[in-house]
Every structure is written in C-alpha cells, then in structure tokens.
TORFI-50446 format. One record per atom (N, C-alpha, C, CB): residue in one letter; x, y, z. Coordinates in pm, whole numbers, padded with zeros to 5 digits, always signed. Glycine has a CB too. Layout:
BEGIN
aXYZ...
# end
This chain:
BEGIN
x+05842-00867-05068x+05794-00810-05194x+05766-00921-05295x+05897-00710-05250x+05837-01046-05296x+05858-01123-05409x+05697-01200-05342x+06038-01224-05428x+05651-01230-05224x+05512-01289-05181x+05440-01180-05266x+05470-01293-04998x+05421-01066-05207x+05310-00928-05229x+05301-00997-05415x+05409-00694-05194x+05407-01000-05487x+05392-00958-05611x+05307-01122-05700x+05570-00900-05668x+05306-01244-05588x+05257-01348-05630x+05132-01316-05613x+05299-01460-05577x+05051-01237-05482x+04933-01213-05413x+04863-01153-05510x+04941-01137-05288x+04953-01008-05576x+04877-00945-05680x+04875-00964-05846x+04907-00827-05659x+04975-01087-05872x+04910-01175-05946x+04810-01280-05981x+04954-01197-05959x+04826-01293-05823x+04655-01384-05844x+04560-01280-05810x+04615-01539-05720x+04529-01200-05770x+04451-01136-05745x+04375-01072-05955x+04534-01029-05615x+04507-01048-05988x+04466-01041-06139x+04361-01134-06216x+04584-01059-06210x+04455-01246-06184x+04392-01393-06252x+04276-01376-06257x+04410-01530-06183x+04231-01360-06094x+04110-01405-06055x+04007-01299-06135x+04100-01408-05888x+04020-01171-06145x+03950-01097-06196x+03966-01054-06317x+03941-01023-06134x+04033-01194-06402x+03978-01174-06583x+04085-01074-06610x+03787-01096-06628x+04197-01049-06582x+04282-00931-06664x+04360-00996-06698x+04343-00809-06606x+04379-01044-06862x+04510-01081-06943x+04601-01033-06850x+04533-01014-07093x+04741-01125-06807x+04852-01086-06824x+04939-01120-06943x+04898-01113-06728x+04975-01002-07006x+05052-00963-07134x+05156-01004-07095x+05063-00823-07185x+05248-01146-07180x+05409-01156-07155x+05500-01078-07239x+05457-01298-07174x+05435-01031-07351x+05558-00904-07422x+05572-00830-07304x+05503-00781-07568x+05481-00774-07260x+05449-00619-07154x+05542-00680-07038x+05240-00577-07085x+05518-00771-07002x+05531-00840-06848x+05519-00976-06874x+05411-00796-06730x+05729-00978-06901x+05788-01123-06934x+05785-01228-06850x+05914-01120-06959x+05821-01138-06724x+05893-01191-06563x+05711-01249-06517x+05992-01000-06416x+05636-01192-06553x+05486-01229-06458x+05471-01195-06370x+05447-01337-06419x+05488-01086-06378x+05488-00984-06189x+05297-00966-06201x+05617-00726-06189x+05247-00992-06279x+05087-00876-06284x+05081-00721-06241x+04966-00934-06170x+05201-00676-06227x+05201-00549-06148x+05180-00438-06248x+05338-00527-06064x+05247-00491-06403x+05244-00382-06500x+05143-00371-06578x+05341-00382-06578x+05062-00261-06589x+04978-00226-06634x+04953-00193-06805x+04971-00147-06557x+04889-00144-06889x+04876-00150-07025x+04863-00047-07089x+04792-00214-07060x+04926+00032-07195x+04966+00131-07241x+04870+00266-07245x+05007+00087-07353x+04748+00257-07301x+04612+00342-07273x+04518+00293-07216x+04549+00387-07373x+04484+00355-07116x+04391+00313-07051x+04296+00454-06991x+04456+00217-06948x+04154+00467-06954x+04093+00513-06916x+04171+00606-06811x+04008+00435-06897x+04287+00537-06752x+04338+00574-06613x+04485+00658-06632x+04360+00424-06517x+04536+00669-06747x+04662+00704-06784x+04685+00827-06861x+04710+00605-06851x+04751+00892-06775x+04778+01057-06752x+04882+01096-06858x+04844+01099-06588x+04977+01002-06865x+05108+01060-06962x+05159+00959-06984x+05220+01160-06910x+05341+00974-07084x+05354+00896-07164x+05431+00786-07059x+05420+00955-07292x+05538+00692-07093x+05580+00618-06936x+05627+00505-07057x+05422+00564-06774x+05780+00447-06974x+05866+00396-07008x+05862+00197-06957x+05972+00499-06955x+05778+00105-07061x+05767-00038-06984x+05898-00082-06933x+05712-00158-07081x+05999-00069-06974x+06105-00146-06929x+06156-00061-06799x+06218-00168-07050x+06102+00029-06775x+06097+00129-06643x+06037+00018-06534x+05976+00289-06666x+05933+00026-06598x+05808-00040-06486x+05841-00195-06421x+05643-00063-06583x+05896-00236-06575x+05942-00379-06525x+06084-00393-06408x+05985-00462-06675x+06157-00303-06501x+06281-00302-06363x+06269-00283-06252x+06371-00222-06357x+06148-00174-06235x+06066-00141-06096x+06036-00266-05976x+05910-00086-06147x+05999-00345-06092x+05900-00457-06005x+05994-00607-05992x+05727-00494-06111x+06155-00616-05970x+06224-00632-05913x+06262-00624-05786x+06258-00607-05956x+06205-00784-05691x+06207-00759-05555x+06316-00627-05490x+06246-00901-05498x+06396-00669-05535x+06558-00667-05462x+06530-00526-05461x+06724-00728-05554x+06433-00389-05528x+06432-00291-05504x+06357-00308-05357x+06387-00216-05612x+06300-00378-05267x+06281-00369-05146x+06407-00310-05053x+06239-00494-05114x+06489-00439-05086x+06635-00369-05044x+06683-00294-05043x+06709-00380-05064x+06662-00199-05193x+06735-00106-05245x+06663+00038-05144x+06717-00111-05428x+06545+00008-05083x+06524+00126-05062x+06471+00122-04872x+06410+00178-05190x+06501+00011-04854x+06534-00065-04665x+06669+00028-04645x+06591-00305-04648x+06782+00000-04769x+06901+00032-04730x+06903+00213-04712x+07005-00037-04843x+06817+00281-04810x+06812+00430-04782x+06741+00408-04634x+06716+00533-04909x+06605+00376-04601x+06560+00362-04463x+06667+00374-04387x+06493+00241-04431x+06802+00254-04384x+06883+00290-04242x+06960+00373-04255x+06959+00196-04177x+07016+00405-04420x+07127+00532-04407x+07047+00681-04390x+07232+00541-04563x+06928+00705-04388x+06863+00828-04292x+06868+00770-04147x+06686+00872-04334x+06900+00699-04087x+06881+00666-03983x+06772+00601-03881x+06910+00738-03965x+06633+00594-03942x+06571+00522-03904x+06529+00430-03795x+06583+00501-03958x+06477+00424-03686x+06442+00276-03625x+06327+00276-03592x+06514+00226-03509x+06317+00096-03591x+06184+00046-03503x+06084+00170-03483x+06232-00014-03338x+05966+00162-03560x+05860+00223-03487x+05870+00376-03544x+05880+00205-03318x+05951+00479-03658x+05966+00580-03632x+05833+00562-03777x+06129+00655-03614x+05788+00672-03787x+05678+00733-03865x+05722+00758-04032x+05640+00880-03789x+05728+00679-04166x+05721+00718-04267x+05651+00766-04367x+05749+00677-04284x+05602+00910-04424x+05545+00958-04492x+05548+00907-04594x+05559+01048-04492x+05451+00856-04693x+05499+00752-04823x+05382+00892-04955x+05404+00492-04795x+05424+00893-05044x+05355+00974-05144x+05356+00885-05262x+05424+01117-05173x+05305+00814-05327x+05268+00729-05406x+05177+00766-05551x+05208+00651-05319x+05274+00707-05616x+05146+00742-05792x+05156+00628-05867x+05201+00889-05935x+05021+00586-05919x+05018+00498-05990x+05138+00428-06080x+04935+00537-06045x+05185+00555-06105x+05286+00542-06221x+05407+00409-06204x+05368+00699-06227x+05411+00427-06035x+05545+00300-06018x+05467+00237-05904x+05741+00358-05964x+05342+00167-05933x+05300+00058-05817x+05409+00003-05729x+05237-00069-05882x+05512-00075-05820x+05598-00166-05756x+05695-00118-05649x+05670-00226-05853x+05721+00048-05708x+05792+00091-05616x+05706+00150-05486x+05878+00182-05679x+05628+00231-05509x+05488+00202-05361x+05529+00091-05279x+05305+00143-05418x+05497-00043-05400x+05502-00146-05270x+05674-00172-05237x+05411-00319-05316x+05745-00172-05287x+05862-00167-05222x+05901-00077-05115x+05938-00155-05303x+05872+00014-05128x+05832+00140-04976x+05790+00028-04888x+05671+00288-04993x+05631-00011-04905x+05591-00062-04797x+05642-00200-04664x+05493-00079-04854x+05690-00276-04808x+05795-00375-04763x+05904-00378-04665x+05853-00399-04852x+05959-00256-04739x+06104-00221-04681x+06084-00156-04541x+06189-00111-04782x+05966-00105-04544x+05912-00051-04387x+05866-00150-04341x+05802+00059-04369x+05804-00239-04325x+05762-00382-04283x+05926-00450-04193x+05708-00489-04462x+06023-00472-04322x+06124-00516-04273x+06182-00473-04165x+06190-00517-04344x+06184-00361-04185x+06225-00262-04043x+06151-00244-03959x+06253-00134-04055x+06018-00235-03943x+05938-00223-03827x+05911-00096-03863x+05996-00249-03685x+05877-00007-03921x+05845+00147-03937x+05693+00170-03941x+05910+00208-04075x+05683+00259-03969x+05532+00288-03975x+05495+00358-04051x+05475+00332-03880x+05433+00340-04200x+05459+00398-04283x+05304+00422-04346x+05567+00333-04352x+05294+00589-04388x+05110+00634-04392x+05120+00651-04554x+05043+00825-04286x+05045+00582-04581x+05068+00646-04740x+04939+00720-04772x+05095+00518-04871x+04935+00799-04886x+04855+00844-04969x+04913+00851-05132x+04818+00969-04909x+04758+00802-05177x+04859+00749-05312x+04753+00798-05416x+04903+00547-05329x+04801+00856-05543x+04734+00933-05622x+04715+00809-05733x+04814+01078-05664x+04572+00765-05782x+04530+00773-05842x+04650+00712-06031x+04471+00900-05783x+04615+00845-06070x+04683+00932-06194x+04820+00806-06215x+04749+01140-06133x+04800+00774-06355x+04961+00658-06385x+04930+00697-06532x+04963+00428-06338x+05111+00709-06522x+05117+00723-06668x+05159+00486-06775x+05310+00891-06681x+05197+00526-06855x+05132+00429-06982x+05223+00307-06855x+05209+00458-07221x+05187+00207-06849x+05226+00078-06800x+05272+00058-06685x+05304+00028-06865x+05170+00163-06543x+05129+00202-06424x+05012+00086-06393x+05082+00360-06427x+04985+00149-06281x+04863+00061-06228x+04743+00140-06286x+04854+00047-06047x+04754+00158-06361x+04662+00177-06498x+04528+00141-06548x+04717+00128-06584x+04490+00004-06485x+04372-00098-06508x+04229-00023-06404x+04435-00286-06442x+04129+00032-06486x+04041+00042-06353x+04014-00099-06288x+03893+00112-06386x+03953-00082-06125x+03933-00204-06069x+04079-00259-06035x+03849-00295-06165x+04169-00224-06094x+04261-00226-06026x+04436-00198-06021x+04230-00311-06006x+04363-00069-05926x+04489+00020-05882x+04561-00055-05815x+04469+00142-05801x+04628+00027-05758x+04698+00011-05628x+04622-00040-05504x+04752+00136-05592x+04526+00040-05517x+04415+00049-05391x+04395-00089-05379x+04260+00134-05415x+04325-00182-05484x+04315-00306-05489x+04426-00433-05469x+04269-00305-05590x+04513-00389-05523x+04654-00466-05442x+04699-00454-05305x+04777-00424-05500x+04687-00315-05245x+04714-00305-05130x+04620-00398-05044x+04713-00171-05102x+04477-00378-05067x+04389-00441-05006x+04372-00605-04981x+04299-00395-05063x+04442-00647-05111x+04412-00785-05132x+04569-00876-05033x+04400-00811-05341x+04671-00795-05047x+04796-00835-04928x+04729-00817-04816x+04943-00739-04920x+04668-00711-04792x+04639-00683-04633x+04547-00813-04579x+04543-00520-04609x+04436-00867-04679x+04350-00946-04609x+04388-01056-04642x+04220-00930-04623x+04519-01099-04728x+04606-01215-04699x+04706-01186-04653x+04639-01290-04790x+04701-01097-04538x+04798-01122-04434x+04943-01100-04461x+04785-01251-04394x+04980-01042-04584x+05118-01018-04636x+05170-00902-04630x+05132-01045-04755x+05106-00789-04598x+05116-00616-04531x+04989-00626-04455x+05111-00459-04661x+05056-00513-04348x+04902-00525-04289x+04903-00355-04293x+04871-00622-04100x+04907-00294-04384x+04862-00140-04438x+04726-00165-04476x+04950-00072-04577x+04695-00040-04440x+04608+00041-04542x+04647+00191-04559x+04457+00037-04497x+04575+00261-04685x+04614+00356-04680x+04516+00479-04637x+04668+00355-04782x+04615+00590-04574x+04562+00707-04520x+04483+00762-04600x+04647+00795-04484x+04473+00777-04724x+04371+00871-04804x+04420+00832-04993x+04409+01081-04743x+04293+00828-05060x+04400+00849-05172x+04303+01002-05260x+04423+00661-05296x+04391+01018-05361x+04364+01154-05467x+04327+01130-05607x+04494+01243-05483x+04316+01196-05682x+04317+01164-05830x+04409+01142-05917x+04271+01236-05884x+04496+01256-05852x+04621+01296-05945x+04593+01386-06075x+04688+01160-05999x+04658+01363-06201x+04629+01415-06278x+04666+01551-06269x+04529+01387-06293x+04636+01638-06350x+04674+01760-06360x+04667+01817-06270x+04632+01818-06432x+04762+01886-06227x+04712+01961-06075x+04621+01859-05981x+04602+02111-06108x+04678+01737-05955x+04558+01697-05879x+04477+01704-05864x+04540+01696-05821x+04384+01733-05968x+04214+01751-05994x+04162+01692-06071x+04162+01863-06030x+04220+01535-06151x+04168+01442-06218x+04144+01468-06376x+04055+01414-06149x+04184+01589-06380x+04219+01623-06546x+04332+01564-06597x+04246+01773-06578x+04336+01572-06750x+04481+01550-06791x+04507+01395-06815x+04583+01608-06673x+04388+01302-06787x+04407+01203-06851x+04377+01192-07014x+04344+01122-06781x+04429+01108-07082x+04477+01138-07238x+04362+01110-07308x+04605+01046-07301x+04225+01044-07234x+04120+00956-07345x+04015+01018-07216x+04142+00727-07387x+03980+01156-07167x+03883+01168-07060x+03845+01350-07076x+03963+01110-06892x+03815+01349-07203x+03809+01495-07218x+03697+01571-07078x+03740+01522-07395x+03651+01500-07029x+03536+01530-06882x+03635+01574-06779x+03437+01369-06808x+03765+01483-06768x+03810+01485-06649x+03769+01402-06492x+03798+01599-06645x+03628+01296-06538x+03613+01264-06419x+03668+01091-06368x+03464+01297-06405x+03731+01055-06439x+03760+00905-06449x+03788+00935-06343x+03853+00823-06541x+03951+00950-06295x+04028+00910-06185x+03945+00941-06034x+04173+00993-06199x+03875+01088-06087x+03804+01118-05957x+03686+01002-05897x+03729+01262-05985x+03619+00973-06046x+03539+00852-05953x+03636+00754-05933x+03402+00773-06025x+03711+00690-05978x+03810+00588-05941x+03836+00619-05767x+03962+00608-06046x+03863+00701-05784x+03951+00773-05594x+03848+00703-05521x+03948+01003-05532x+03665+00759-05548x+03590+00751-05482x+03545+00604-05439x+03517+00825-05530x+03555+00533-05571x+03537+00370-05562x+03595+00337-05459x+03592+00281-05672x+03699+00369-05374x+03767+00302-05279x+03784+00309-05176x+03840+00291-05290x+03627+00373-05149x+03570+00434-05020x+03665+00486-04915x+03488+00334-04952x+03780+00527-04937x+03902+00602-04890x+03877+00728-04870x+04011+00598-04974x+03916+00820-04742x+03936+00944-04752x+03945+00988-04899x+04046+00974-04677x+03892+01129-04989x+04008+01147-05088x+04017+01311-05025x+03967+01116-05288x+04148+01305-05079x+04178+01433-05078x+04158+01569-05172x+04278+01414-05066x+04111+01653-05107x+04046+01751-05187x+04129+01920-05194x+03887+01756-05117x+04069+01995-05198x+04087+02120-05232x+04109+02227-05307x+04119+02130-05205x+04068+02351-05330x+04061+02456-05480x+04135+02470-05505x+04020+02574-05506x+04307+02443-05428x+04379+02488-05538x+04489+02351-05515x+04442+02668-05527x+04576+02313-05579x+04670+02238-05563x+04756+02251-05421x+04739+02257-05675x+04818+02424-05400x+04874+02391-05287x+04733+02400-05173x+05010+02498-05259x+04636+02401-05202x+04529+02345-05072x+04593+02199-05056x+04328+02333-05118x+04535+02113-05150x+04575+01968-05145x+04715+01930-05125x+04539+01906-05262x+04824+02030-05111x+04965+02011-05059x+04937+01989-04902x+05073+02149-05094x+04908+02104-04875x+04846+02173-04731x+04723+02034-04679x+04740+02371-04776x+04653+01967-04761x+04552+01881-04650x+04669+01735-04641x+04341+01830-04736x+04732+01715-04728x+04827+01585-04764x+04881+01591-04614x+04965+01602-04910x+04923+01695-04545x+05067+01718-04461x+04954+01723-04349x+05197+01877-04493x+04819+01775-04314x+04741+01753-04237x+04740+01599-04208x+04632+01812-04279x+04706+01497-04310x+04649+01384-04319x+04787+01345-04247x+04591+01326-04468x+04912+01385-04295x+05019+01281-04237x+05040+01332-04130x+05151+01254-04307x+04990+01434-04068x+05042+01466-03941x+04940+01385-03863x+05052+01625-03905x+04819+01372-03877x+04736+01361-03810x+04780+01177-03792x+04595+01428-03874x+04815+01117-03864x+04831+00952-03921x+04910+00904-03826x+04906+00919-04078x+05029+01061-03800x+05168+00994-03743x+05101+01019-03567x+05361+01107-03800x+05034+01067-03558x+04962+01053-03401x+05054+01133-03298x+04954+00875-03343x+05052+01219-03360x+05189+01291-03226x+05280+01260-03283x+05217+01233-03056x+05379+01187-03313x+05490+01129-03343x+05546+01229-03505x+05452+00947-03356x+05690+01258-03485x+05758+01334-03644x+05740+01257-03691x+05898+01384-03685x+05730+01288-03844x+05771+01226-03952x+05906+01220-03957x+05723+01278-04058x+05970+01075-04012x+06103+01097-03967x+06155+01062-04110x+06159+01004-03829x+06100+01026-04216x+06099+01021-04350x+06016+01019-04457x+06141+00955-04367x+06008+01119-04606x+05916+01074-04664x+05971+01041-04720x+05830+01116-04699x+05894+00933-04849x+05887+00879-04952x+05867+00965-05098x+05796+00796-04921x+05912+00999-05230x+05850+01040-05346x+05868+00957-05429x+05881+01151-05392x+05761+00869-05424x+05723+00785-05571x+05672+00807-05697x+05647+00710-05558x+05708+00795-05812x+05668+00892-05937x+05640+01029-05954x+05569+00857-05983x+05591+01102-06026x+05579+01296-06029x+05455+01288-06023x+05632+01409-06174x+05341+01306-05900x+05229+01311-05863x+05267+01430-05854x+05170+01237-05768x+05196+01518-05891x+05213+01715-05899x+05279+01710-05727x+04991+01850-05920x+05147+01678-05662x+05164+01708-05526x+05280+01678-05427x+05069+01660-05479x+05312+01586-05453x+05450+01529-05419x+05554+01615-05489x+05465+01373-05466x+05561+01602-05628x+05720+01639-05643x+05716+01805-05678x+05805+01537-05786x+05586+01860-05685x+05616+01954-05726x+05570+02038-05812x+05687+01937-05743x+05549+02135-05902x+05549+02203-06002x+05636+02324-06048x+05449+02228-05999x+05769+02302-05976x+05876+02443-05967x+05971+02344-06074x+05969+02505-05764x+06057+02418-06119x+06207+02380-06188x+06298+02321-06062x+06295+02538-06263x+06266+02347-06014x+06369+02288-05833x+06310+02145-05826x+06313+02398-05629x+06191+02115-05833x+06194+01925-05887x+06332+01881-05941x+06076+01883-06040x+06316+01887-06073x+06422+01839-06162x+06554+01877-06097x+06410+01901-06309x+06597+01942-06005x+06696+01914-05965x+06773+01797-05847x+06703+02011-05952x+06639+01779-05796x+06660+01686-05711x+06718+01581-05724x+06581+01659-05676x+06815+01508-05677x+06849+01379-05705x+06781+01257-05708x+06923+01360-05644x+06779+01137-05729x+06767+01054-05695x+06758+00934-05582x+06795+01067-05741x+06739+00872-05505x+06759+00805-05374x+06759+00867-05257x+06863+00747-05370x+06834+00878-05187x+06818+00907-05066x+06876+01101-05045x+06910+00776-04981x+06797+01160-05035x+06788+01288-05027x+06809+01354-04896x+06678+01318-05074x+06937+01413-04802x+06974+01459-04685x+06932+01647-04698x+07151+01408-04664x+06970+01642-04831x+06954+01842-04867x+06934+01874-05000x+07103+01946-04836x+06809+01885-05037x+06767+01927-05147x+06866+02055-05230x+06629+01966-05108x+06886+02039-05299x+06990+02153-05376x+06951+02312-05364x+06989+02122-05549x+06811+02307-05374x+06702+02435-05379x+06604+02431-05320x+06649+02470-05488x+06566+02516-05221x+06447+02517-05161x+06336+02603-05203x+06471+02539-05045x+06237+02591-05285x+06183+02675-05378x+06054+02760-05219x+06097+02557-05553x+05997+02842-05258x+05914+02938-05157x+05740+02938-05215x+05993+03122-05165x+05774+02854-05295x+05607+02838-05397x+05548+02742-05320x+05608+02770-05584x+05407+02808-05246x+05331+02699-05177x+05264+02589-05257x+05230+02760-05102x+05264+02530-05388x+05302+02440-05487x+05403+02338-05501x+05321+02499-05568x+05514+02399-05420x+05642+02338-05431x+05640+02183-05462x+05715+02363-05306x+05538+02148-05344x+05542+01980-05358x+05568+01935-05198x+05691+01914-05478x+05528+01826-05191x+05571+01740-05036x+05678+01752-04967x+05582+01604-05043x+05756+01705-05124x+05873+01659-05160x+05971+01787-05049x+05890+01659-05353x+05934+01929-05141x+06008+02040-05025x+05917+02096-04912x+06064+02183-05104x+05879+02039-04866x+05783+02057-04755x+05834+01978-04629x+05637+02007-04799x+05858+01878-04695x+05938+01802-04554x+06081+01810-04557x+05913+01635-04540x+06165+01833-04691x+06315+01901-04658x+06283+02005-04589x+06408+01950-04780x+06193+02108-04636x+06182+02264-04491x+06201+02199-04404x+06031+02366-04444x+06150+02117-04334x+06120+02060-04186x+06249+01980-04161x+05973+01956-04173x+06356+01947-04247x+06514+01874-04218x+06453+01757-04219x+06616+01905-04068x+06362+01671-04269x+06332+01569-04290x+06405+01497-04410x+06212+01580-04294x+06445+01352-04363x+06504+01315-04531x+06442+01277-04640x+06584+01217-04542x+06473+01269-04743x+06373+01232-04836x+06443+01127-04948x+06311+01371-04903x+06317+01036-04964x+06386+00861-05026x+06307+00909-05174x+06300+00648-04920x+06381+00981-05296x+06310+01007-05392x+06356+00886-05546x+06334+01176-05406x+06186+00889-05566x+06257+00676-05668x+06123+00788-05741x+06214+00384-05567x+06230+00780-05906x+06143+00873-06004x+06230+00739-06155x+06206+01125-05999x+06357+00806-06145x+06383+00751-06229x+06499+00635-06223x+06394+00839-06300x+06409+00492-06290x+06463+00400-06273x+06555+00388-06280x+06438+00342-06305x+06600+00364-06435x+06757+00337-06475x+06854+00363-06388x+06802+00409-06584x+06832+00499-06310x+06959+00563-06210x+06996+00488-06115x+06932+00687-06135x+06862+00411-06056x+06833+00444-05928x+06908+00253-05931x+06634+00511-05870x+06864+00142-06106x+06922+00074-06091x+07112+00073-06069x+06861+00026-06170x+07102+00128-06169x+07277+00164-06184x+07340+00136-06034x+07314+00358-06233x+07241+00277-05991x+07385+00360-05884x+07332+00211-05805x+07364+00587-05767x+07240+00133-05732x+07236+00020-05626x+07267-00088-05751x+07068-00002-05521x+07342-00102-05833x+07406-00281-05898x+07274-00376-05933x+07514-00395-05741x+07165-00285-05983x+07058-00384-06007x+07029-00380-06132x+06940-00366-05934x+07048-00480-06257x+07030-00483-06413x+06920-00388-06403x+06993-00638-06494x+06901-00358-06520x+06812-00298-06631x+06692-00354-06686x+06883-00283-06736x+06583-00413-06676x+06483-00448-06772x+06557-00612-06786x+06476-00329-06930x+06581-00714-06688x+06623-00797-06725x+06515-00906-06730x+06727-00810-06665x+06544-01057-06765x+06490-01118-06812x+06510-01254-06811x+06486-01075-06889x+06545-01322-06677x+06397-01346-06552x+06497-01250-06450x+06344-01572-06467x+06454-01231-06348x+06505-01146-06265x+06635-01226-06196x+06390-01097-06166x+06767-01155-06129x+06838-01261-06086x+06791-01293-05909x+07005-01219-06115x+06854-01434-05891x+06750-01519-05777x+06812-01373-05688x+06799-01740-05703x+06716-01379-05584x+06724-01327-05423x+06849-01346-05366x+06625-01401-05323x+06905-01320-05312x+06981-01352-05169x+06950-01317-05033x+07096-01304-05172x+06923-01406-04948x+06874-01351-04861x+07000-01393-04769x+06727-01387-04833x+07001-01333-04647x+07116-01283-04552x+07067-01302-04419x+07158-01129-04572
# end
C-alpha cells in the first residue's frame, strides 16, 4: 500500500493537481478536495487522512484471515469514492494473501474522496496496474449518488456528472430502473467475475446506496469484520452488504474510521504516520 500510494502520487504530479498540505500533510495524493463537480455529501478530512495509513492494509489482511480465507478464494470488494484508500487497502491486503478480489466501485465521494474528475479511483487503479504494483482491474464501475443514478451531487442540478465520469472509463457501468435492479446486476457481475467459484467474502467500503443499503438495519451493522449481521432486512434495496450475509458470507465493513482506528491500535489523523513494521 505504502508503493500504490507513492504511484498515485506521482501519477497526480504528473497531471497538474495541486497537492494541498493543510488537506494532505502526510503527501499521500490520495485525498481529494472539499467541492468538487464529483462530491455527493458532506465527509470528514481527518477521516480520509487516517484512511490512507498503510498499516490499514494490515488492518484489514487481518479480518481476511479471521473469516478464514485462503490462497485463491474469491473476494467481492464494493467500493465508493468516498474512502479511495480504503478500496486500495482491500486490494493490497488481497494481493498479500493471494485472493482474488472483483471490485466494482461507485463513482459518487463525498467532500475529500477521490473527488477530482480525471481522477478517480479508476485512474489510480489503472496507473498501479501498468506499473506493475496491483495487477487488478476492475469488474464494472457505477455512478453512485442518489440511488445510484448519478443524482445528488451538491453543484450538478442535471445529475449527469458522475454518469459521464463512469462512462469515461470505458468500464462496464452498471445500470438499471430501479436501485434494487442495480443491487440485482452488482451480484450478477460478481458472480459471473468469480467464474464458478463462491464468494467467500465481501468487502463494504463507504455508504454507496448499493452496497450498504437504504433500510435502518445499515446503521446497525458493526464495524470490521462482520460473521452475523444483527438484522436481516427483506427489502430488495437492502444493499450487498445483506445480500451476501443471506448467503452466510462474511462481511469486512470499513465505514467509519475513528472506530475502526481505535478498536485495531492505529492513531487518529496523525502526523507523519508511524514507520511500518514489517514481520
């Protein structure tokens, strides 16, 4: 993760985007800028920055083996702008392990997300892959936004930013009339990704509707590593999120930082990050 996050700082450089040191002390380039064309809701910087703290690779390798995990098994990844860093820490942490991990990643970030048009996620992912530092790509991406239909960004009374954004990245996108359609094609796309093979974990990165949800049974969910959702809601809306608990699948849910530092011993918004240990 600590390579990926040098890769997509130069990748910044190169294409003329100030990096802000109030915003982004540490120099990750990962954090994005408060309004932007691309930004759905409101969003916490010292969130984002704690986010983009290698050592959350670890933090979420270590949920990988306590679901049980090995070599080669199939990870569902659900991704939103909102926490790039943690996306790529998913991806990492599956790297480390050998997993196989399909993402689809929405678009839609709220304030100091991957936020920047030109460059999302999509563009970071891409720029590791062809320097050789992940070798992902991703399964499909979406808009996000309101109901996953590219509304609901704060400066886009049209609604069509994110949707052309999706399209820029000549990626599958994912479509459909109603939200739980686009629940319903998401779980197509990952079935189809995992090639025969279960899903043997997903991922919920930030509150992409589709992922976490639109029921009150979201907010109950915990944090980290998820064996049994508290509530299993019956709303084909529900989200990914209870779509693959139906199925006894586990679920690695990274929403909110602060917790997620606490409960794994990782500071807060610190300032430079503390060194690595590697083992």
């Amino acid at each position: 993760m600590a390579r990926s996050l040098t890769g997509i700082k130069a990748l910044r450089v190169e294409k003329g985007i100030a990096l802000d040191r109030t915003l982004d002390p540490n120099g990750t380039g990962i954090i994005g800028e408060e309004f932007t064309p691309l930004t759905t809701s409101l969003g916490d910087a010292a969130a984002k920055r704690t986010a983009a703290n290698p050592a959350f690779a670890a933090v979420v390798a270590g949920y990988y083996e306590r679901a049980g995990l090995r070599p080669g098994d199939v990870v569902a990844i659900g991704g939103s702008g909102s926490f790039p860093a943690l996306v790529l820490a998913s991806l990492c942490a599956a790297r480390a392990l050998d997993l196989r991990p399909v993402l689809i990643y929405s678009i839609g970030s709220s304030m100091y997300g991957a936020n920047i048009p030109g460059f999302t996620f999509v563009d970071m992912l891409a720029r590791l892959r062809a320097d050789g530092v992940l070798p992902y790509s991703m399964a499909a991406v979406a808009p996000g936004g309101d109901h996953d239909t590219g509304r609901g960004v704060l400066f886009d009374e049209d609604g069509t930013t994110l949707v052309d954004e999706a399209r820029r990245s000549g990626l599958p996108v994912v479509d459909g009339a109603t939200l739980a359609d686009r629940i319903r094609r998401r779980l197509q796309i990952y079935d189809a990704e995992a090639g025969g093979r279960p899903v043997r974990c997903f991922v919920n990165v930030g509150g992409a509707t589709a992922n976490y949800g639109n029921t009150d049974a979201s907010l109950q969910v915990p944090n980290g590593l998820v064996l049994r959702v508290p509530t299993l809601p019956s709303s084909p809306s529900r989200g990914l999120l209870f779509e693959f608990a139906a199925r006894r699948v586990p679920v690695v849910h990274l929403l909110y930082v602060k917790g997620l530092a606490r409960e794994n011993g990782l500071p807060y918004d610190p300032v430079p990050f503390p060194p690595l240990i590697y083992r």
